[in-house]
Structure formats: C-alpha cells, structure tokens
C-alpha positions as CSV (number, residue, x, y, z in Angstrom):
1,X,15.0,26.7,120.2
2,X,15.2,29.1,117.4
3,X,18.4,31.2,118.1
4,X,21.6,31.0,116.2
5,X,25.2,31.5,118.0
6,X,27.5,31.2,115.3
7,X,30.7,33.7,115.4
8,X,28.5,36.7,114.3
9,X,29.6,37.5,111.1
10,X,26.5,36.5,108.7
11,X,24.3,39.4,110.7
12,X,23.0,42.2,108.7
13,X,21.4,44.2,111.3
14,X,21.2,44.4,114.8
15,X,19.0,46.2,116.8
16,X,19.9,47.5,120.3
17,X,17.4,46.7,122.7
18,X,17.0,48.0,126.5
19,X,17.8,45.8,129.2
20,X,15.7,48.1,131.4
21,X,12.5,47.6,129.4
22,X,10.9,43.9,129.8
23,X,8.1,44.9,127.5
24,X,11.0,45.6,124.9
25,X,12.9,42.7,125.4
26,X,9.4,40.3,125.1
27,X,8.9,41.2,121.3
28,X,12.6,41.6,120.5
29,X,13.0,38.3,118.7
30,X,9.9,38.8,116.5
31,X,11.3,42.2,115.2
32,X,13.2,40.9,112.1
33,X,16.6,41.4,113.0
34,X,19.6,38.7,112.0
35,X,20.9,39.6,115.5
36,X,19.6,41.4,119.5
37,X,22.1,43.6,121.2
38,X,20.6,43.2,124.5
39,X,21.7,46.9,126.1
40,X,23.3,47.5,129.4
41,X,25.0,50.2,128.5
42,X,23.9,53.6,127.1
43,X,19.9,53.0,126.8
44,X,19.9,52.2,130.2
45,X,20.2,55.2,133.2
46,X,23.1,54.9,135.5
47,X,20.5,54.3,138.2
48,X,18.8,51.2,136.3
49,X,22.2,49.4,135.5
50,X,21.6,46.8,138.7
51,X,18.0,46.1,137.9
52,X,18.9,45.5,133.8
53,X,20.9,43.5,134.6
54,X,18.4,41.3,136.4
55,X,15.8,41.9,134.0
56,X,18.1,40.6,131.6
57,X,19.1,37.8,133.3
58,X,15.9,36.5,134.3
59,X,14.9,36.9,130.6
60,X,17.6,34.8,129.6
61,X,16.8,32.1,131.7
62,X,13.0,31.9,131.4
63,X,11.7,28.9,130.0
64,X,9.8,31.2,126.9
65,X,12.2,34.4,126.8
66,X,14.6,34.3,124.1
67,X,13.3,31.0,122.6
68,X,10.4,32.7,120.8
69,X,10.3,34.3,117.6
70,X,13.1,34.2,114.4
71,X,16.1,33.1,114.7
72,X,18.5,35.5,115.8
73,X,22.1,36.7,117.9
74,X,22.2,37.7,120.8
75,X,24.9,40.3,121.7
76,X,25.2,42.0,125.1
77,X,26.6,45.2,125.5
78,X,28.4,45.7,128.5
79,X,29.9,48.5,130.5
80,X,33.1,49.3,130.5
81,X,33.3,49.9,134.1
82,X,31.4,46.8,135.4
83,X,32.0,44.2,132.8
84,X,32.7,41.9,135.2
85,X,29.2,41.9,137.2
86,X,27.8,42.2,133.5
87,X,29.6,39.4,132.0
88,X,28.8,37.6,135.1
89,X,25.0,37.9,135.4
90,X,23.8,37.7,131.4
91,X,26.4,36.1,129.4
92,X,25.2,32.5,129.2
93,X,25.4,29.8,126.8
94,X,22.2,31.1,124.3
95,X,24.5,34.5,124.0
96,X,26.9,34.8,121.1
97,X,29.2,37.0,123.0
98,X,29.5,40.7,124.1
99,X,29.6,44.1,122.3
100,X,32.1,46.1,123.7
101,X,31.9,50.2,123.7
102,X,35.2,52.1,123.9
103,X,37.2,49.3,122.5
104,X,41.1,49.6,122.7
105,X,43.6,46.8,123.1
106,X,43.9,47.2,127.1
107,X,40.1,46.5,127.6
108,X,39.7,43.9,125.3
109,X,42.6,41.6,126.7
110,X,40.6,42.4,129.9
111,X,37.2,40.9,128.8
112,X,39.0,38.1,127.2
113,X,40.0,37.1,130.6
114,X,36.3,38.2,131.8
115,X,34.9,35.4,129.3
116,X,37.5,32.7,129.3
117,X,36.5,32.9,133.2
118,X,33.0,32.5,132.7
119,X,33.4,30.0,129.9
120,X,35.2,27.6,132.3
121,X,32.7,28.7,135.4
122,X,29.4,27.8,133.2
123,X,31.5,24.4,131.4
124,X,31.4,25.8,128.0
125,X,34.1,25.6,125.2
126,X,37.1,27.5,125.7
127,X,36.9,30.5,123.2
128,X,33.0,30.3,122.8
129,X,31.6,33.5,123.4
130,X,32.9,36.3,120.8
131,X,33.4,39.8,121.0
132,X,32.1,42.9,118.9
133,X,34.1,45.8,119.6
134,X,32.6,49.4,118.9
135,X,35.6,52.0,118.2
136,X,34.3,55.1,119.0
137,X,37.3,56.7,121.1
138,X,40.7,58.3,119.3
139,X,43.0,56.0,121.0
140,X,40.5,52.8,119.9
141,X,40.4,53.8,116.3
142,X,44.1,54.9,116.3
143,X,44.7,51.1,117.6
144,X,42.3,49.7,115.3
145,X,44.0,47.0,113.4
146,X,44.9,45.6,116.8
147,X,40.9,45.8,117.7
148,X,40.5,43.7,115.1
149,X,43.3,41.1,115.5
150,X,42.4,40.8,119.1
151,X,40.7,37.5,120.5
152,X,37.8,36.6,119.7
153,X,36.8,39.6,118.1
154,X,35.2,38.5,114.6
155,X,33.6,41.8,113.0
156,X,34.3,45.8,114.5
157,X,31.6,48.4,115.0
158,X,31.6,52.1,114.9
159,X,30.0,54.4,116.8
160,X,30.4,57.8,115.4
161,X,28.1,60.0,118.2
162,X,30.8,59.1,120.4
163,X,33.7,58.9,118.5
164,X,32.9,62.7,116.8
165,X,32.6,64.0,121.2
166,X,36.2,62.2,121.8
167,X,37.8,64.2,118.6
168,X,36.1,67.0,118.8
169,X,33.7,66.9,115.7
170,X,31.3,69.8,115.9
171,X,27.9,68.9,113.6
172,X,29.9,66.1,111.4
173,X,28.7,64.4,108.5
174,X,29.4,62.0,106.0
175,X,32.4,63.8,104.5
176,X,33.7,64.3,107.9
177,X,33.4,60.5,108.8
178,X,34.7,59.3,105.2
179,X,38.1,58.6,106.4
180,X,37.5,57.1,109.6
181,X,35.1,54.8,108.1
182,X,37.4,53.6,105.4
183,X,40.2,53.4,108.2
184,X,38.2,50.9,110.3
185,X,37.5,49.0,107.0
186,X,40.8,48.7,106.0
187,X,41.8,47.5,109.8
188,X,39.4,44.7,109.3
189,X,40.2,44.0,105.7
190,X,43.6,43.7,106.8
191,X,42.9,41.2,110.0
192,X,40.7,39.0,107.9
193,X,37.9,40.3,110.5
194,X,34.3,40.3,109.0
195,X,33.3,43.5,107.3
196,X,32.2,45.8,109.9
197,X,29.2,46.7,111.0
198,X,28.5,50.4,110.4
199,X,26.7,52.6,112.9
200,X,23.5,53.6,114.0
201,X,21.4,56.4,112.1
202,X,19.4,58.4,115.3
203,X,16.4,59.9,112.8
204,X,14.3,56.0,113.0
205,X,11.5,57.9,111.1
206,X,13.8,58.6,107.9
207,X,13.7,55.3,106.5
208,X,14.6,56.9,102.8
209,X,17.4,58.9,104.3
210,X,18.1,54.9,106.1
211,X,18.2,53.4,102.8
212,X,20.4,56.0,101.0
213,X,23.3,56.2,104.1
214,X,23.3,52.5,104.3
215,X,24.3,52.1,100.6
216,X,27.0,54.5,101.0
217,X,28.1,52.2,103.9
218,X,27.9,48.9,102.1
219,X,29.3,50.8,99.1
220,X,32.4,51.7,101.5
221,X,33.0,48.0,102.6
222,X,30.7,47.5,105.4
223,X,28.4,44.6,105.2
224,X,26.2,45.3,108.5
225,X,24.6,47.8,110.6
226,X,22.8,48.9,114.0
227,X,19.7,50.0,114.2
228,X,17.4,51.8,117.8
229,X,14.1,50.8,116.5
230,X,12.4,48.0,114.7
231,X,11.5,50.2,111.7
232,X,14.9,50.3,110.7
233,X,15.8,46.3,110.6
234,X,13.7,46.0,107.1
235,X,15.9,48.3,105.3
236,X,19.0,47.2,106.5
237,X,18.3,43.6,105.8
238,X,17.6,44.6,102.1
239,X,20.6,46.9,101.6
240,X,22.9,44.0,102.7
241,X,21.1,40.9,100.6
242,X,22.1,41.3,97.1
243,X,19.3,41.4,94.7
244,X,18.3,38.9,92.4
245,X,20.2,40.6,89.0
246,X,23.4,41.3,91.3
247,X,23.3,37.6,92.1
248,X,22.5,36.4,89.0
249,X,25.9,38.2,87.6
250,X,28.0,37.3,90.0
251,X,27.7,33.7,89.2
252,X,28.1,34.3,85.5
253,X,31.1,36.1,86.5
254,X,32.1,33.4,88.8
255,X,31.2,30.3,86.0
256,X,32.7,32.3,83.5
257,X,36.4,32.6,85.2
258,X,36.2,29.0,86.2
259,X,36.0,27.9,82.4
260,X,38.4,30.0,81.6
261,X,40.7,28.3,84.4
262,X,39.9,24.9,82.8
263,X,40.9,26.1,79.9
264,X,44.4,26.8,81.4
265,X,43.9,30.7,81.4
266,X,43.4,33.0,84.4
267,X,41.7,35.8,83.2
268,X,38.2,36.0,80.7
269,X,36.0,38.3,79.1
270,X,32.4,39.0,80.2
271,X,29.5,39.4,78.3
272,X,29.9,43.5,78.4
273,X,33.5,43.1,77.2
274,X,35.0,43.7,80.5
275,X,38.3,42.2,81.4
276,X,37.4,38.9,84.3
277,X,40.2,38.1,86.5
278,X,40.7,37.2,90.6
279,X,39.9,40.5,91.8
280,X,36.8,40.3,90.3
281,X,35.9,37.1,90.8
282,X,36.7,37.5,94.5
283,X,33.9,39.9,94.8
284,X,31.7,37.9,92.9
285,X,31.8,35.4,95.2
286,X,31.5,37.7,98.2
287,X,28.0,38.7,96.3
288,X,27.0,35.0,96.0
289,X,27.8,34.3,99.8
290,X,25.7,37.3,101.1
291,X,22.9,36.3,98.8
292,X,22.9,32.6,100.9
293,X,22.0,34.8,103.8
294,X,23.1,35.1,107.7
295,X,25.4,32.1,108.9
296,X,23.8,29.5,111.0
C-alpha cells in the first residue's frame, strides 16, 4: 500500500479528480500529485451525483484501485447538501478526510458530527479523518479564523470563482483578490493551521502564467495549491520545494544563529552583513522543513 494519510499539511498540490469518470480515477495516483481530491462536487452533474458516488466507492474498495501508483492523499469533496450520503458511502479508512466547499462555522460543526459518526461506525480512531475547508462564500471568509480553529480542520483552501460570484466581483484579478488572500493567511497564521492551500488557475495550458501566479501565492504565505489537470501538478510541486541555494542558506542562517546562541547572544550577523535574529531564523527553518518534502 503506497498512500499516505497523515493530517494533510505536507501536500503541495492536489489535483481534483471526477468521481464520475472511472477512466480518470484509474491513472489518478500515477499523476504526480502529493495529494487526490476525489470530486463529488462541482465536476460532477447534478444528475451523476448517485452514480459518483458509487464509482467512487467501488474504487475505494477494489483490491488495485487506490493502491497503485505514488504515494499520495486522498481528499473527498463533498456536497454541502448531501454530506451525509457522501461521507457515508466514500470516506473510509485509506481517505485522509474531506474537502469541504462553502465552509462557515455552522457546516463544519455539522460534518464534524458526520465524521466522528462514521469514525465510530467503521472502528477507526476518534478524530481520524481531517477536514479541508474551501472559503469561497462572504459569510465563510468573514468567519475565517473560526474556519481555521474549527475541528479537525488542519490547512484552509480558497476558492476565488466562487467566492468573486457570492461578492459580486465582476472580471477580478490578482489586485482584486490581494486582500482576501492575505486575510485567509493571516486566519491561518493566527490558528496555527497549515499555510493554506491557494486556488485553482482554470487556463491548464498556461503553465508559464502557472508558474508566475503560484510564486505570487507562495510569496503571500501559501504553501499549497489545486490544480484540474495533471499538467499543472509539476509546476506546483517545484514552486513549493525550495531550491537547492534557498536550502543551502537557510541552514547557514539556521547554524549561524545557533552559534551565536551558544555563545550566550540571540542575534548574529550573516555572511551579507544582514542582521540574524528569531524572525529570521524562524523562516529559515520553515525553508528547511519544506525542502524535507510532504509529511508521511
């Protein structure tokens, strides 16, 4: 068995796949991505919902489904309005837990009920399966400290398509989003959630355009990010795994601060005369853990 279910919060990438589309789901752990967010939700047609969920379900349980491939997540995204039947029928013990659109504070104390049921119905640890909650409605990211505070929920998502419809964005971009993003940041900065994962670019054939928006993101604080085709995963990977140089100055930053703390002094000076203290050395380290790669 190569799949990891750890809390969730190593991933780099994850890439939605269709819980309508058994050809789809077959290759989906071969496609390079730290972690599957197996879609009942918005891929799927309303009249397909009942027979993803099947799909999905059988793939889970068959005896060479998920087991092939890399090792990776799996997330399921669940609807809102039947999150019970969904939760139900998929979320078994090779899932990490559940991605959850429309996130606010009702609806998550709501699937942590859903999943505290189905840990005890399937004799699983209490608290097992996670939660990944997408904010993309006003009243979600307006409550989004308490998203991220909420049980286990250990890294937010944000999905802006939705999120621009619910405020009433016309044609946003970047500069439109820049506050919101740094708001949903700071909500998980301030929880001690995992950075969050940042949302999905819609143009899969623009990997330059990929690689440019997904350094702003990481740049903003988000260590993480969706992706609706297998194209994408490569460049997200390498945005969020620090390069060799980055790594290799982050420990001398790190080494360096903890000679000087021998020493009896908390602060140093670096090679390029800057000023090393905590703060610095904090985000050192943050390099150094992201170069070890995902969490297993």
């Amino acid at each position: 068995m190569s799949l990891r279910r750890p809390g969730g919060a190593g991933a780099r990438s994850y890439l939605y796949v269709p819980a309508n589309r058994p050809d789809r789901l077959a290759r989906a752990t071969a496609r390079g991505a730290d972690a599957l967010i197996l879609d009942l939700e918005d891929s799927v047609p309303a009249a397909e919902k009942g027979v993803a969920r099947h799909l999905l379900a059988d793939w889970l349980a068959a005896p060479g489904g998920p087991a092939g491939g890399q090792e990776c997540e799996l997330w399921v995204r669940v609807n809102t309005a039947t999150a019970a039947a969904d939760i139900s029928a998929t979320v078994t013990p090779l899932v990490t837990g559940v991605v959850l659109p429309k996130a606010e504070p009702a609806l998550l104390a709501d699937v942590d009920e859903l999943l505290a049921s189905r840990e005890r119905a399937i004799g699983v640890a209490a608290g097992r399966f996670r939660v990944l909650p997408i904010i993309e409605t006003a009243r979600g990211l307006l409550a989004a400290a308490d998203v991220a505070a909420a049980p286990r929920v250990v890294r937010l998502g944000l999905g802006e398509a939705d999120l621009a419809a619910d405020l009433g964005l016309l044609d946003p971009g970047p500069g439109e989003f820049l506050p919101i993003r740094l708001q949903v940041v700071t909500a998980a900065a301030a929880t001690a959630a995992a950075a969050p994962a940042g949302p999905t670019s819609t143009d899969f054939r623009d990997l330059a355009g990929l690689r440019d928006s997904t350094r702003a993101l990481l740049a903003l604080g988000f260590r993480a990010r969706t992706a609706i085709h297998p194209a994408q995963v490569p460049v997200i990977n390498a945005v969020f795994t620090p390069s060799e140089d980055e790594i290799t100055r982050a420990r001398r930053l790190v080494d360096a601060i903890e000679a000087a703390e021998r020493d009896g002094s908390g602060v140093t000076i670096a090679d390029d005369g800057r000023m090393i203290d905590a703060a610095v050395v904090r985000s050192a380290r943050e390099v150094l853990a992201r170069g070890q790669g995902p969490v297993s």
